[in-house]
N, CA, C and O atoms as a GROMACS GRO file, in nm:
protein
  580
    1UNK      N    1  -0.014  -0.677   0.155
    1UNK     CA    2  -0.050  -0.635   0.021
    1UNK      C    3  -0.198  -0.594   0.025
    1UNK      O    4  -0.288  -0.670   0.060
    2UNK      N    5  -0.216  -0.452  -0.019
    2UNK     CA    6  -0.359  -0.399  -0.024
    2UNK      C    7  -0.469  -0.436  -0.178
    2UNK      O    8  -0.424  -0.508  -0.267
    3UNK      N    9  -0.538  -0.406  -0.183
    3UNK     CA   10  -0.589  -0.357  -0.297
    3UNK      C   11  -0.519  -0.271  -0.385
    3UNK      O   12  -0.467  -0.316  -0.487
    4UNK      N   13  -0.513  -0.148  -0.354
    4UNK     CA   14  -0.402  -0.056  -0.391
    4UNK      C   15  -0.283  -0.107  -0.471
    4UNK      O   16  -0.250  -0.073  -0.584
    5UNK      N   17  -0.222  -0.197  -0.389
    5UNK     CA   18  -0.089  -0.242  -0.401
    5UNK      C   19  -0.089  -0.331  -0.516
    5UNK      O   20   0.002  -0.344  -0.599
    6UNK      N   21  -0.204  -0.392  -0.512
    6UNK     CA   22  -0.242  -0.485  -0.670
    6UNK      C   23  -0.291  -0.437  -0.760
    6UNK      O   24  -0.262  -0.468  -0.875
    7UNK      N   25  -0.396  -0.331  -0.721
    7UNK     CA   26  -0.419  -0.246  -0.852
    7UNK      C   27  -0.350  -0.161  -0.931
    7UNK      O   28  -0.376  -0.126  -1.046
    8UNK      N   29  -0.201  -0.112  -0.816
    8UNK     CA   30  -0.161   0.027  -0.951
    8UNK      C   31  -0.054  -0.129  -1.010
    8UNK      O   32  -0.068  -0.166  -1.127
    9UNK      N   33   0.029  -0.192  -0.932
    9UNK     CA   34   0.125  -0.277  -0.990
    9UNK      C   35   0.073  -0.375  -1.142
    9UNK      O   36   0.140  -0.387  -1.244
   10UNK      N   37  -0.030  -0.421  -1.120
   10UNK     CA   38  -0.146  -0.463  -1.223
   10UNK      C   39  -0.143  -0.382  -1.334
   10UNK      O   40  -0.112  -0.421  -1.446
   11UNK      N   41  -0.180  -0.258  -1.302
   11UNK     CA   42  -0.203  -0.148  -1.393
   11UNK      C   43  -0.034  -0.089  -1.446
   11UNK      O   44  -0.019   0.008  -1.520
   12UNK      N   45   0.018  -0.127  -1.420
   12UNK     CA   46   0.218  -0.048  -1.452
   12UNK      C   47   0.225  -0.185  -1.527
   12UNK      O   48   0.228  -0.176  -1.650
   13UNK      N   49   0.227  -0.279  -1.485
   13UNK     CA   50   0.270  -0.398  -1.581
   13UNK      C   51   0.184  -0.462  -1.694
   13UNK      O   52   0.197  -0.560  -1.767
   14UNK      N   53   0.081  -0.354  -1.674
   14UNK     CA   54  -0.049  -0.356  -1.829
   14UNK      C   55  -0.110  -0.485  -1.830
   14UNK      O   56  -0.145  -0.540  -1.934
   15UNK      N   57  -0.133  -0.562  -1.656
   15UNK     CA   58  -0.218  -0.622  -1.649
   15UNK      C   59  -0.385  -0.619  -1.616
   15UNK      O   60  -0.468  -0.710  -1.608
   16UNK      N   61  -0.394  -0.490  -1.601
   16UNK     CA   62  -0.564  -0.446  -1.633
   16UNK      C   63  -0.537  -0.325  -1.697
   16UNK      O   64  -0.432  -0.262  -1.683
   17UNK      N   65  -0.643  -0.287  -1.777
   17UNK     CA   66  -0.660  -0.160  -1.885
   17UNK      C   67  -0.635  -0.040  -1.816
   17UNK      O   68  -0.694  -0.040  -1.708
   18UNK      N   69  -0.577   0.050  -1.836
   18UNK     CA   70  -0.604   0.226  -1.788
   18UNK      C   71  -0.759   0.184  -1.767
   18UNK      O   72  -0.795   0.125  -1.665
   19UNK      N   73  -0.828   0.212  -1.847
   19UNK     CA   74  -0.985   0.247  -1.829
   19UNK      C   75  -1.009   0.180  -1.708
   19UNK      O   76  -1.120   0.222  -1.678
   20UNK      N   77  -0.976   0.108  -1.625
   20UNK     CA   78  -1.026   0.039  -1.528
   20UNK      C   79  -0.954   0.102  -1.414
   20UNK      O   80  -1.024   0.145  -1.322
   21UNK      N   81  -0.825   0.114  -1.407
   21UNK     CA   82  -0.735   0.219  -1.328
   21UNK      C   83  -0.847   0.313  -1.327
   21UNK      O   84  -0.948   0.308  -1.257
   22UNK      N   85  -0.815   0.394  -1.411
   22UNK     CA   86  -0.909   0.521  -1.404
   22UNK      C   87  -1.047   0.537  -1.333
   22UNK      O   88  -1.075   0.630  -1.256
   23UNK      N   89  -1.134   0.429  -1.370
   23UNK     CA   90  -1.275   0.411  -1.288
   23UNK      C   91  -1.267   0.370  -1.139
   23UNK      O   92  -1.359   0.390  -1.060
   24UNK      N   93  -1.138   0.304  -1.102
   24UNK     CA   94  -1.099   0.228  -0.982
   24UNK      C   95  -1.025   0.387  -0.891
   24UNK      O   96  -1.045   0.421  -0.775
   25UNK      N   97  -0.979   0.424  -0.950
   25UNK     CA   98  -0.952   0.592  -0.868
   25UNK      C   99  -1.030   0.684  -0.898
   25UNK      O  100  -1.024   0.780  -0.821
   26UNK      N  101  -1.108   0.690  -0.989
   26UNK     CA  102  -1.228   0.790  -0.985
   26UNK      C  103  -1.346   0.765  -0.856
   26UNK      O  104  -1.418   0.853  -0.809
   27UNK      N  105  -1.342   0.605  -0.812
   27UNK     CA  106  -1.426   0.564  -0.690
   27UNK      C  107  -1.367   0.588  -0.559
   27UNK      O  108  -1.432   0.554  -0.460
   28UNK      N  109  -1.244   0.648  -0.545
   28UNK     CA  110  -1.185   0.658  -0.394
   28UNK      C  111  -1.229   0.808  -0.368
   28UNK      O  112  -1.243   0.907  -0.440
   29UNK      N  113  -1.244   0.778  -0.224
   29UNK     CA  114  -1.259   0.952  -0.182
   29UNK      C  115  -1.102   1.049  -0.241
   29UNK      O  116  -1.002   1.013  -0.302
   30UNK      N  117  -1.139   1.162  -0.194
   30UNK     CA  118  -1.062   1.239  -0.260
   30UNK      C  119  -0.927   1.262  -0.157
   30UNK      O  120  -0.826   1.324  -0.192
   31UNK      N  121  -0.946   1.204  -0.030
   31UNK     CA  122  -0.850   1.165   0.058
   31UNK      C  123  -0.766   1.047   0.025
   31UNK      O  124  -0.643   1.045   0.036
   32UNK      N  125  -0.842   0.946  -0.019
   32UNK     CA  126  -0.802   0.827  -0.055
   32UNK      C  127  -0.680   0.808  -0.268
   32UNK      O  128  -0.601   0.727  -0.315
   33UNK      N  129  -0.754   0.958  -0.320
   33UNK     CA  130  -0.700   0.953  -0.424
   33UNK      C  131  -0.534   1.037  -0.422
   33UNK      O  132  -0.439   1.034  -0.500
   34UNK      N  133  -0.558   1.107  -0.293
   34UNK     CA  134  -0.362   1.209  -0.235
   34UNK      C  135  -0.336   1.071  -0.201
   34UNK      O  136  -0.280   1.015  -0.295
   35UNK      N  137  -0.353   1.007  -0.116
   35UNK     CA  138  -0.290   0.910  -0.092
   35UNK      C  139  -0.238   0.765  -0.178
   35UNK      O  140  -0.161   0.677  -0.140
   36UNK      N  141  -0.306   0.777  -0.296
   36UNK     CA  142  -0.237   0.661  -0.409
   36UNK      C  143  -0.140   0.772  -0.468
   36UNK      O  144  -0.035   0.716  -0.498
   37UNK      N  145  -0.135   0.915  -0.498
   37UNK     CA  146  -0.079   0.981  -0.579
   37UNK      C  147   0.027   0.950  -0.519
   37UNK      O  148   0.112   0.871  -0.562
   38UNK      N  149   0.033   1.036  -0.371
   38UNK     CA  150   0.157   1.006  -0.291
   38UNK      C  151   0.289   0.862  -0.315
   38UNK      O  152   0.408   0.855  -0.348
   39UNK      N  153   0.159   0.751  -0.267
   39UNK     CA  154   0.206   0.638  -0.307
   39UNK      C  155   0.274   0.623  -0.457
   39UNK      O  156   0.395   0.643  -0.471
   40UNK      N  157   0.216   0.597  -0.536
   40UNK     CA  158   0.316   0.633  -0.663
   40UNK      C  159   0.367   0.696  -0.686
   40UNK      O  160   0.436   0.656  -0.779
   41UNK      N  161   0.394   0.815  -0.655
   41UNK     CA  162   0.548   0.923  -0.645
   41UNK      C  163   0.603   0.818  -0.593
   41UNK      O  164   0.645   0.740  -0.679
   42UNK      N  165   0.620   0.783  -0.482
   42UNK     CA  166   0.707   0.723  -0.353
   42UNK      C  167   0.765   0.582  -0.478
   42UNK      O  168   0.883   0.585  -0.512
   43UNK      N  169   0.689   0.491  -0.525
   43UNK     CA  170   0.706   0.369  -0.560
   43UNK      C  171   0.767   0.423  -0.733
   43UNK      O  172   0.823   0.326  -0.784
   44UNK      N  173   0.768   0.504  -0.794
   44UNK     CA  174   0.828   0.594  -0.896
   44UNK      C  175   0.968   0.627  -0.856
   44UNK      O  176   1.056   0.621  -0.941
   45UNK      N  177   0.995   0.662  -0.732
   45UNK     CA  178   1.091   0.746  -0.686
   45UNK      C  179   1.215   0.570  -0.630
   45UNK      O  180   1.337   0.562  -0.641
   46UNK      N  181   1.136   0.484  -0.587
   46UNK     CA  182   1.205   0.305  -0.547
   46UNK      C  183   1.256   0.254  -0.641
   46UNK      O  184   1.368   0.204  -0.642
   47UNK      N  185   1.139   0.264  -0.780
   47UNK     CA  186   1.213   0.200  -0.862
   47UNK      C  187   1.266   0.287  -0.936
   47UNK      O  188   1.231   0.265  -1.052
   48UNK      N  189   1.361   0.412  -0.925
   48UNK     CA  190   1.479   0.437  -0.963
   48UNK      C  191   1.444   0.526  -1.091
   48UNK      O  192   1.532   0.545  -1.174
   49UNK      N  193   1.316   0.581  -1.108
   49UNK     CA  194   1.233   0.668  -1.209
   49UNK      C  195   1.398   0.766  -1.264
   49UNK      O  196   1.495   0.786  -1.190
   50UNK      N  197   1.386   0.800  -1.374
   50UNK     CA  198   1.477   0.899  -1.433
   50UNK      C  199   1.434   1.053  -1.488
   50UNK      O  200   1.314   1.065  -1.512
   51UNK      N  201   1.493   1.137  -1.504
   51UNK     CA  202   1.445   1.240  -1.568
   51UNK      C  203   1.364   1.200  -1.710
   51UNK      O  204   1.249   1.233  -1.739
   52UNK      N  205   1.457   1.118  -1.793
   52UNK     CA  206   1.477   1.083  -1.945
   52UNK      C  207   1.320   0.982  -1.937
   52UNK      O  208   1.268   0.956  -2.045
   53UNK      N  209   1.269   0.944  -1.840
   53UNK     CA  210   1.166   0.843  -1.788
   53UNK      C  211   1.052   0.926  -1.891
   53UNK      O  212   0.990   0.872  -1.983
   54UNK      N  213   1.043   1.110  -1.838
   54UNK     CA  214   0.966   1.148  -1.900
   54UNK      C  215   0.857   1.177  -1.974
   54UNK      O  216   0.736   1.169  -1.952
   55UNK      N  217   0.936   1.220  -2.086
   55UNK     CA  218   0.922   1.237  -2.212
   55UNK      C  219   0.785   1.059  -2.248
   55UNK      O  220   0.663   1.063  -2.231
   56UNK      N  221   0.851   0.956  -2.288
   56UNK     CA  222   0.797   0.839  -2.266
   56UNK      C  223   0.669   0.832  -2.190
   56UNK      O  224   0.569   0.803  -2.254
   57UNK      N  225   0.656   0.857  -2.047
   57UNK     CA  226   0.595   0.878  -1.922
   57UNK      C  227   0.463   0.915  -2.013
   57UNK      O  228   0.364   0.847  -2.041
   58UNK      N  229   0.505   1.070  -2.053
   58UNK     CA  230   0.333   1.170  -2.113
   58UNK      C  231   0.324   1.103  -2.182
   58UNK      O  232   0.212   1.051  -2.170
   59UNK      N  233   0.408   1.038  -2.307
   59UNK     CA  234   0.331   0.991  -2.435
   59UNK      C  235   0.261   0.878  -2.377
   59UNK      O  236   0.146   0.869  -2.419
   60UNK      N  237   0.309   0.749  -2.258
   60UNK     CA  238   0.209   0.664  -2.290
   60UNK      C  239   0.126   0.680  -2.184
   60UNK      O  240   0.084   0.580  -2.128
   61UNK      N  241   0.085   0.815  -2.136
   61UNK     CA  242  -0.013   0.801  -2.081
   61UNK      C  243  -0.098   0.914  -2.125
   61UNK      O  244  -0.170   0.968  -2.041
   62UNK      N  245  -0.100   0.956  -2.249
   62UNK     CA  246  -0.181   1.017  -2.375
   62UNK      C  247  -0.180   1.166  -2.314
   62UNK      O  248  -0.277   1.241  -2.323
   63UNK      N  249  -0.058   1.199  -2.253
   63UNK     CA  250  -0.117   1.361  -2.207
   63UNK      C  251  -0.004   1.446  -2.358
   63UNK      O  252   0.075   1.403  -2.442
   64UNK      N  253  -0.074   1.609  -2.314
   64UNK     CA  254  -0.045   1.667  -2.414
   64UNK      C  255   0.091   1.746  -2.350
   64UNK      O  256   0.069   1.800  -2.241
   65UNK      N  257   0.204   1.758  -2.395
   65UNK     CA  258   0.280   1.824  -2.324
   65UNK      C  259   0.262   1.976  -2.250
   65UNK      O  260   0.358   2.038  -2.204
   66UNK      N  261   0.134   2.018  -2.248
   66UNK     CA  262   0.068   2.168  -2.194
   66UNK      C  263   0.017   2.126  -2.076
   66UNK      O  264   0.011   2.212  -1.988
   67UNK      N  265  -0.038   1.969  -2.039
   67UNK     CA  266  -0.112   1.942  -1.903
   67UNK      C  267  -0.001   1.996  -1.781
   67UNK      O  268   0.121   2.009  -1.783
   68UNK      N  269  -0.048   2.007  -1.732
   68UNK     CA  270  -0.022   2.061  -1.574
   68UNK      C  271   0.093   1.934  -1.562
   68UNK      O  272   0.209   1.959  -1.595
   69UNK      N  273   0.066   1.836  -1.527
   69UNK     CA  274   0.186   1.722  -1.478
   69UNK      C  275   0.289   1.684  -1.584
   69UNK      O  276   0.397   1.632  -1.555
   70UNK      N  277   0.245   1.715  -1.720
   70UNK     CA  278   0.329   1.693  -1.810
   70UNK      C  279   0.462   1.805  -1.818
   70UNK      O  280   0.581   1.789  -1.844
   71UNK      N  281   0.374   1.932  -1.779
   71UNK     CA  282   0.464   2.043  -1.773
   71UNK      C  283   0.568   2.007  -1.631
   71UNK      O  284   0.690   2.009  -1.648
   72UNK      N  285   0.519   1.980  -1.514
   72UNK     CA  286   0.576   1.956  -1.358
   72UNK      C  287   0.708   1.891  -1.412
   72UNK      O  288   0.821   1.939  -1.397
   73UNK      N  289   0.674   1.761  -1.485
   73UNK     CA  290   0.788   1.639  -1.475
   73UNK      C  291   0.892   1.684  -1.554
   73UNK      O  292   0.997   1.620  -1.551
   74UNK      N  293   0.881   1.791  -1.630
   74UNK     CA  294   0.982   1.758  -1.673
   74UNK      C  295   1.090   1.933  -1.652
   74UNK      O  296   1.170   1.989  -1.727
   75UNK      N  297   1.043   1.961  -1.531
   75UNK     CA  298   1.101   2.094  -1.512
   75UNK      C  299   1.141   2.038  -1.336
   75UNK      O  300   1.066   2.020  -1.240
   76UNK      N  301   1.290   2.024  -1.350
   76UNK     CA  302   1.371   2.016  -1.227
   76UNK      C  303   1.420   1.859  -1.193
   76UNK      O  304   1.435   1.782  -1.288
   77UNK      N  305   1.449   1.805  -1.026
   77UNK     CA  306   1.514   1.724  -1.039
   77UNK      C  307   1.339   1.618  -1.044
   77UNK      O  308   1.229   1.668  -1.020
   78UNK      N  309   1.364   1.471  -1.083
   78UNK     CA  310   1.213   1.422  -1.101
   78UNK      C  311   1.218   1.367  -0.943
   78UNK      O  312   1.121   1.291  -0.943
   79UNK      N  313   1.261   1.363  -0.842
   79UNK     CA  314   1.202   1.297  -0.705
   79UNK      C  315   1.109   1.424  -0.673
   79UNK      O  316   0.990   1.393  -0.661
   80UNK      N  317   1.139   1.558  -0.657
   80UNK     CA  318   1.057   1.682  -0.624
   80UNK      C  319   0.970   1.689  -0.716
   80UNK      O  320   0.862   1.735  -0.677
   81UNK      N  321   0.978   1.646  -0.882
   81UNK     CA  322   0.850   1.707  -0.923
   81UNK      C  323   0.756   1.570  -0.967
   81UNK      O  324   0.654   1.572  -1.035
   82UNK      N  325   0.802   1.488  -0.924
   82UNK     CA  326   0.706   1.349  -0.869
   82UNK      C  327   0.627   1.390  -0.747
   82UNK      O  328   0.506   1.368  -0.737
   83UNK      N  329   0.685   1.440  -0.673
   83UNK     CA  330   0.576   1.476  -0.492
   83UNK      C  331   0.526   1.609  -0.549
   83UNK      O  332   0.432   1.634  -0.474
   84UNK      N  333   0.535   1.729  -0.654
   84UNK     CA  334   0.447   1.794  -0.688
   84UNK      C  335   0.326   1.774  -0.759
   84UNK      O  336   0.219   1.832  -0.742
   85UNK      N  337   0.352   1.694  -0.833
   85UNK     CA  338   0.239   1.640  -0.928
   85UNK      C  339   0.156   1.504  -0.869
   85UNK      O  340   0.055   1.453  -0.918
   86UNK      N  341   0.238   1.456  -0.738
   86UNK     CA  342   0.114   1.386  -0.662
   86UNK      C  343   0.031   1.480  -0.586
   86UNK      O  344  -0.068   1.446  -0.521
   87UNK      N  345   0.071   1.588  -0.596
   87UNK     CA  346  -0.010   1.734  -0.450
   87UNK      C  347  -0.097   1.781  -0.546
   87UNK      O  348  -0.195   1.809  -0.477
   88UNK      N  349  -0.136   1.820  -0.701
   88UNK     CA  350  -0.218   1.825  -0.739
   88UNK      C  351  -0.370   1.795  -0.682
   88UNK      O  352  -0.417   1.685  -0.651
   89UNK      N  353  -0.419   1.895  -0.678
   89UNK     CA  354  -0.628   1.897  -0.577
   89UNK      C  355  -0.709   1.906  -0.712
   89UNK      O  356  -0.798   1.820  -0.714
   90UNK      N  357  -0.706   1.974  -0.812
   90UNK     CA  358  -0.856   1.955  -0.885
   90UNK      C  359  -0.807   1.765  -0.914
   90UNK      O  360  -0.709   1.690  -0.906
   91UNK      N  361  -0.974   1.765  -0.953
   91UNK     CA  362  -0.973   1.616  -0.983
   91UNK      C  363  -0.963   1.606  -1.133
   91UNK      O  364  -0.999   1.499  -1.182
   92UNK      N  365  -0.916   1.710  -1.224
   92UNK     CA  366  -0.896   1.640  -1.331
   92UNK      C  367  -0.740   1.627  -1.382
   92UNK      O  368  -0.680   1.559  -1.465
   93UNK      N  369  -0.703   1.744  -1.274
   93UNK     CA  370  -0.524   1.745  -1.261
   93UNK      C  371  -0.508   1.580  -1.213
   93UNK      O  372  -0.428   1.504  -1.269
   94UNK      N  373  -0.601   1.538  -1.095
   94UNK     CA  374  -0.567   1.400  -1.093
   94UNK      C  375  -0.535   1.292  -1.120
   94UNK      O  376  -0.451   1.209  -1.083
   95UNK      N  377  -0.642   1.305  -1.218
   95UNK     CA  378  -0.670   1.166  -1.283
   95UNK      C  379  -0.526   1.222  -1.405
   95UNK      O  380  -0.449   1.130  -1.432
   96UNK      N  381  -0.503   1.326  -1.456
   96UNK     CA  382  -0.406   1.289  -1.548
   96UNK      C  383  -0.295   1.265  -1.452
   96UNK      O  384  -0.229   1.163  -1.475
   97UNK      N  385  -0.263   1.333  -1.356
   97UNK     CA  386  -0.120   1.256  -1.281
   97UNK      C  387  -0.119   1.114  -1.237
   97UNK      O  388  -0.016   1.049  -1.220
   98UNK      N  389  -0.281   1.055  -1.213
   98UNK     CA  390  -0.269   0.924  -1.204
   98UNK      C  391  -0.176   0.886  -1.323
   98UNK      O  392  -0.056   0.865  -1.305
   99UNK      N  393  -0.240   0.878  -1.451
   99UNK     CA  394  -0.192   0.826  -1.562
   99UNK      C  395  -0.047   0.844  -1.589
   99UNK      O  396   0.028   0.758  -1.634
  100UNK      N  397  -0.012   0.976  -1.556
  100UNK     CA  398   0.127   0.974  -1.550
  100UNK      C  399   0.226   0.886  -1.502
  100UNK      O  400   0.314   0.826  -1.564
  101UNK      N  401   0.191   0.887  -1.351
  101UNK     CA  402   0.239   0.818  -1.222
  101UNK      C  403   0.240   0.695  -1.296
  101UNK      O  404   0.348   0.650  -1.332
  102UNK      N  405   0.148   0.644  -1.319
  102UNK     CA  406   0.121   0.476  -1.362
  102UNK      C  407   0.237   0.450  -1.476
  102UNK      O  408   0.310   0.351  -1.484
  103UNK      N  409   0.235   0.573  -1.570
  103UNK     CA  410   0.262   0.545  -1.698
  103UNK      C  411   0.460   0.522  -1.649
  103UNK      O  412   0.531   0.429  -1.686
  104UNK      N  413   0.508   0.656  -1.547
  104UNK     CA  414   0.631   0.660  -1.539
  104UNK      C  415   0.678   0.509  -1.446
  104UNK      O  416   0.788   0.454  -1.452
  105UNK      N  417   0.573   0.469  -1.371
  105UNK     CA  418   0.595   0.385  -1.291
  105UNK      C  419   0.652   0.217  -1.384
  105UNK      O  420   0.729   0.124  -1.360
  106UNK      N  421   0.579   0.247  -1.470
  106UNK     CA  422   0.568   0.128  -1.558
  106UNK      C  423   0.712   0.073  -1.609
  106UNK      O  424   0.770  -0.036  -1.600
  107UNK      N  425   0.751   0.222  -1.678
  107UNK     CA  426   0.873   0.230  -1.740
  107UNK      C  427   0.960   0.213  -1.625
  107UNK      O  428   0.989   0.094  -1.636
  108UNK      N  429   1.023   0.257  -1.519
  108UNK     CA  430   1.085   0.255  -1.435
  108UNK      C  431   1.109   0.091  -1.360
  108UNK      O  432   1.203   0.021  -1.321
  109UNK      N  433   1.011   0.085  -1.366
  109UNK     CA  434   0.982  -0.077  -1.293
  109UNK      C  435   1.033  -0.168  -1.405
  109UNK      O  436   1.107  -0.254  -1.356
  110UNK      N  437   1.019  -0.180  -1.538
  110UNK     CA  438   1.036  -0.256  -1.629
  110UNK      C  439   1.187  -0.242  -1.642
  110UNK      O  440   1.242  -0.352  -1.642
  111UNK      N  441   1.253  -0.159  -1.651
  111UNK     CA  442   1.400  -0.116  -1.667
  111UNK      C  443   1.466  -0.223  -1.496
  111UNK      O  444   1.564  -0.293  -1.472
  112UNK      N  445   1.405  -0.200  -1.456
  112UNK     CA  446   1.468  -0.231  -1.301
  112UNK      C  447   1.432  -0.368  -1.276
  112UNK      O  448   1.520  -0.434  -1.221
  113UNK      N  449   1.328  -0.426  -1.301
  113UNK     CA  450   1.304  -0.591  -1.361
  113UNK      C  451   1.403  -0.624  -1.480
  113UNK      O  452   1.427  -0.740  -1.448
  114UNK      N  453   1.447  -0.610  -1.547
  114UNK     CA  454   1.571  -0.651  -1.688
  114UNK      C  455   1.661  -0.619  -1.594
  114UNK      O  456   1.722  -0.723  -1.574
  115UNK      N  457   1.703  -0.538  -1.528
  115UNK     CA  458   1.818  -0.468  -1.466
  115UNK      C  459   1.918  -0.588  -1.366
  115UNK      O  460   2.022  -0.652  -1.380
  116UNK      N  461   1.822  -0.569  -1.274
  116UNK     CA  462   1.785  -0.616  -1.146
  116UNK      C  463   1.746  -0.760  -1.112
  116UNK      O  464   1.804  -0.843  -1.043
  117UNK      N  465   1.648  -0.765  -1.168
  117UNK     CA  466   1.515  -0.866  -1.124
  117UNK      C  467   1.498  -0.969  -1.250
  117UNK      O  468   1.391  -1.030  -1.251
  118UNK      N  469   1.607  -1.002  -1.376
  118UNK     CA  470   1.585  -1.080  -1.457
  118UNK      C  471   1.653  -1.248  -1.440
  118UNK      O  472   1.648  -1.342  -1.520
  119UNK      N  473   1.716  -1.238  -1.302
  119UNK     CA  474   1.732  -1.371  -1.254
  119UNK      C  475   1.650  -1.428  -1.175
  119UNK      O  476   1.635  -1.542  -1.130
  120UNK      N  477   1.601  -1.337  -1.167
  120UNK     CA  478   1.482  -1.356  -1.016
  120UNK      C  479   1.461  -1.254  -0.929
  120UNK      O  480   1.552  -1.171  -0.930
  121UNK      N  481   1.386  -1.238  -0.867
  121UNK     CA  482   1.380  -1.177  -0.748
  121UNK      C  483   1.256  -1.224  -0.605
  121UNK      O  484   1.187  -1.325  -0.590
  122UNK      N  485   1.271  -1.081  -0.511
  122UNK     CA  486   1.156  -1.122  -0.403
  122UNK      C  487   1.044  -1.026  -0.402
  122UNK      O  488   0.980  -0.984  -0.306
  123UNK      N  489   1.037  -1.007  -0.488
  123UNK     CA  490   0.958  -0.878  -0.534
  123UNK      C  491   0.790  -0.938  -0.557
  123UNK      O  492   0.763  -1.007  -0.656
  124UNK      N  493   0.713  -0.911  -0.481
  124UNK     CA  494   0.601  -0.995  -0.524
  124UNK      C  495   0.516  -0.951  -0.624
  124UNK      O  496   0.431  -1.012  -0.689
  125UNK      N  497   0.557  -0.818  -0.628
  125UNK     CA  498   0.471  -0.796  -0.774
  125UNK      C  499   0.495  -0.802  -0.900
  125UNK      O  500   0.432  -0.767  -1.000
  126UNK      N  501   0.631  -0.867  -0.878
  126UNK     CA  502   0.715  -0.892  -1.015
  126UNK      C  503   0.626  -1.064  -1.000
  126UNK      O  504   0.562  -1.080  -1.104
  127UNK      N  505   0.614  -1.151  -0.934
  127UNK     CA  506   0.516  -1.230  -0.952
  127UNK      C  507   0.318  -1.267  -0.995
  127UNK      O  508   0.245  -1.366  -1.008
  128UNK      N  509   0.308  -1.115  -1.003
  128UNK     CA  510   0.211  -1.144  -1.021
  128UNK      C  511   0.161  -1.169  -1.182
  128UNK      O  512   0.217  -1.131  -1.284
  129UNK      N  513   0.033  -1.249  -1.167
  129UNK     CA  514   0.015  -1.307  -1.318
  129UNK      C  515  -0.111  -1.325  -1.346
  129UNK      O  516  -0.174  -1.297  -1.244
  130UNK      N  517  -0.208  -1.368  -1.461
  130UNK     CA  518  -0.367  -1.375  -1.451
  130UNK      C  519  -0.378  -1.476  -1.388
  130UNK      O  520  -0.490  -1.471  -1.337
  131UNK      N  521  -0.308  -1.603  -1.347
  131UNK     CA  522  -0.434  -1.725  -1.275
  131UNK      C  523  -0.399  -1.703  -1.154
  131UNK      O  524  -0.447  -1.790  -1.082
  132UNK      N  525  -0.318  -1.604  -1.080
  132UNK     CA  526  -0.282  -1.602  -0.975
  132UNK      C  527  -0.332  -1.484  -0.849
  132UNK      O  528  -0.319  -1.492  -0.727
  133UNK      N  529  -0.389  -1.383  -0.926
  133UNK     CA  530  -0.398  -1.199  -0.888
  133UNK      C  531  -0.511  -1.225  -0.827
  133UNK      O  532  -0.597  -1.300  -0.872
  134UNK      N  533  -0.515  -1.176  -0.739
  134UNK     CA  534  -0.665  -1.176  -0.595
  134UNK      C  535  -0.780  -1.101  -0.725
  134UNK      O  536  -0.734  -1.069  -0.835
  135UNK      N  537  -0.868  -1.090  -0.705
  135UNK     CA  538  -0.977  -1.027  -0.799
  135UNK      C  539  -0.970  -0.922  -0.696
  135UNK      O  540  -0.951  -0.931  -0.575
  136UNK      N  541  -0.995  -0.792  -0.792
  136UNK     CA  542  -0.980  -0.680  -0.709
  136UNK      C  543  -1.171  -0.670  -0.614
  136UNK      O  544  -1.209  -0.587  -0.531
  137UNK      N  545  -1.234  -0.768  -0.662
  137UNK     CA  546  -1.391  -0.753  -0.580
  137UNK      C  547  -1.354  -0.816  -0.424
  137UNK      O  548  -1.423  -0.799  -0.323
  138UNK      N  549  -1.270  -0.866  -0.430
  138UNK     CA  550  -1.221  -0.915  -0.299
  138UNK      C  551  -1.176  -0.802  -0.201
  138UNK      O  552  -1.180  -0.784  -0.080
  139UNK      N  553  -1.155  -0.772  -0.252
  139UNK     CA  554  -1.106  -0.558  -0.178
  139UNK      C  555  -1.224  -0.476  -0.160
  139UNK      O  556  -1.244  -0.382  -0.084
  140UNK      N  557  -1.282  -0.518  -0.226
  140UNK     CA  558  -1.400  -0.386  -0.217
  140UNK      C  559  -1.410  -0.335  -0.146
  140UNK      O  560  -1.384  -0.218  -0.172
  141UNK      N  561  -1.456  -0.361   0.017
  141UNK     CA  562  -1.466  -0.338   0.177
  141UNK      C  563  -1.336  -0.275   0.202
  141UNK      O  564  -1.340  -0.169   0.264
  142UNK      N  565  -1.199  -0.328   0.159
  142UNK     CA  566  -1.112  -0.291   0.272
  142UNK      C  567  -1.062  -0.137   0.192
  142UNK      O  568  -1.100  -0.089   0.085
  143UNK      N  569  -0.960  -0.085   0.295
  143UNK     CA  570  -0.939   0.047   0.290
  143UNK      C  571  -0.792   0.062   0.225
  143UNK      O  572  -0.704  -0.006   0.279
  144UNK      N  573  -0.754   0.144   0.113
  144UNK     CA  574  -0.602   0.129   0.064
  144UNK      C  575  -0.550   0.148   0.244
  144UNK      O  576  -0.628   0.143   0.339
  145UNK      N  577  -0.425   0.166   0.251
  145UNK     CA  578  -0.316   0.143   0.349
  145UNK      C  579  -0.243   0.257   0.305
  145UNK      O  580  -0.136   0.285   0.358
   0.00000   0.00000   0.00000
């Protein structure tokens, strides 16, 4: 488990603010920010993301249905236009597909925890909780994965 791995899961289960997401990927190189996008397509695409995910997706992650990723998601099948809207290069296309990513991730994961995962599971980020979550200053040094 990276940094990474605690910060977007943290951030999908609305255990730290967007605003902090946002400042926490505005600090990665711009190598380091394809590679969380990637990653959340991928972890969007696990937990079983839907077309219908959407719609939901832009609203709670405050985009306008004209943004660039808002337009992507919802034109074709969503595993392809999840890995388009992580390939997004300007950095402000970014940061809104972060929010996206996070936002669809959220929904997807929550459906699949009730689904799935409401007897239990081995899922460790379905365990995570405030007295328990590494402080993300503990990461600082190391490198996402």
């Amino acid at each position: 488990m990276t940094e990474r791995d605690i910060m977007l899961n943290e951030l999908a289960q609305g255990l730290r603010p967007m605003s902090q997401g946002i400042e926490w990927f505005g600090a990665l190189s711009s190598e380091e920010q394809s590679q969380t996008l990637r990653f959340l397509a991928h972890h969007c695409i696990q937990a079983r993301a839907v077309t219908g995910d959407a719609p939901e997706g832009i609203s709670r992650a405050g985009l306008r249905p004209t943004h660039t990723p808002a337009v992507l998601i919802t034109r074709g099948r969503i595993d392809q236009q999840l890995g388009k809207i992580a390939g997004l290069a300007p950095l402000d296309e970014r940061r809104k597909a972060f929010r996206l990513l996070i936002s669809v991730l959220a929904i997807a994961d929550a459906r699949r925890r009730e689904r799935d995962c409401s007897s239990g599971c081995a899922h460790w980020w379905h365990r995570l909780s405030d007295e328990d979550r590494p402080s993300a200053h503990a990461f600082r040094n190391s490198s996402p994965a």
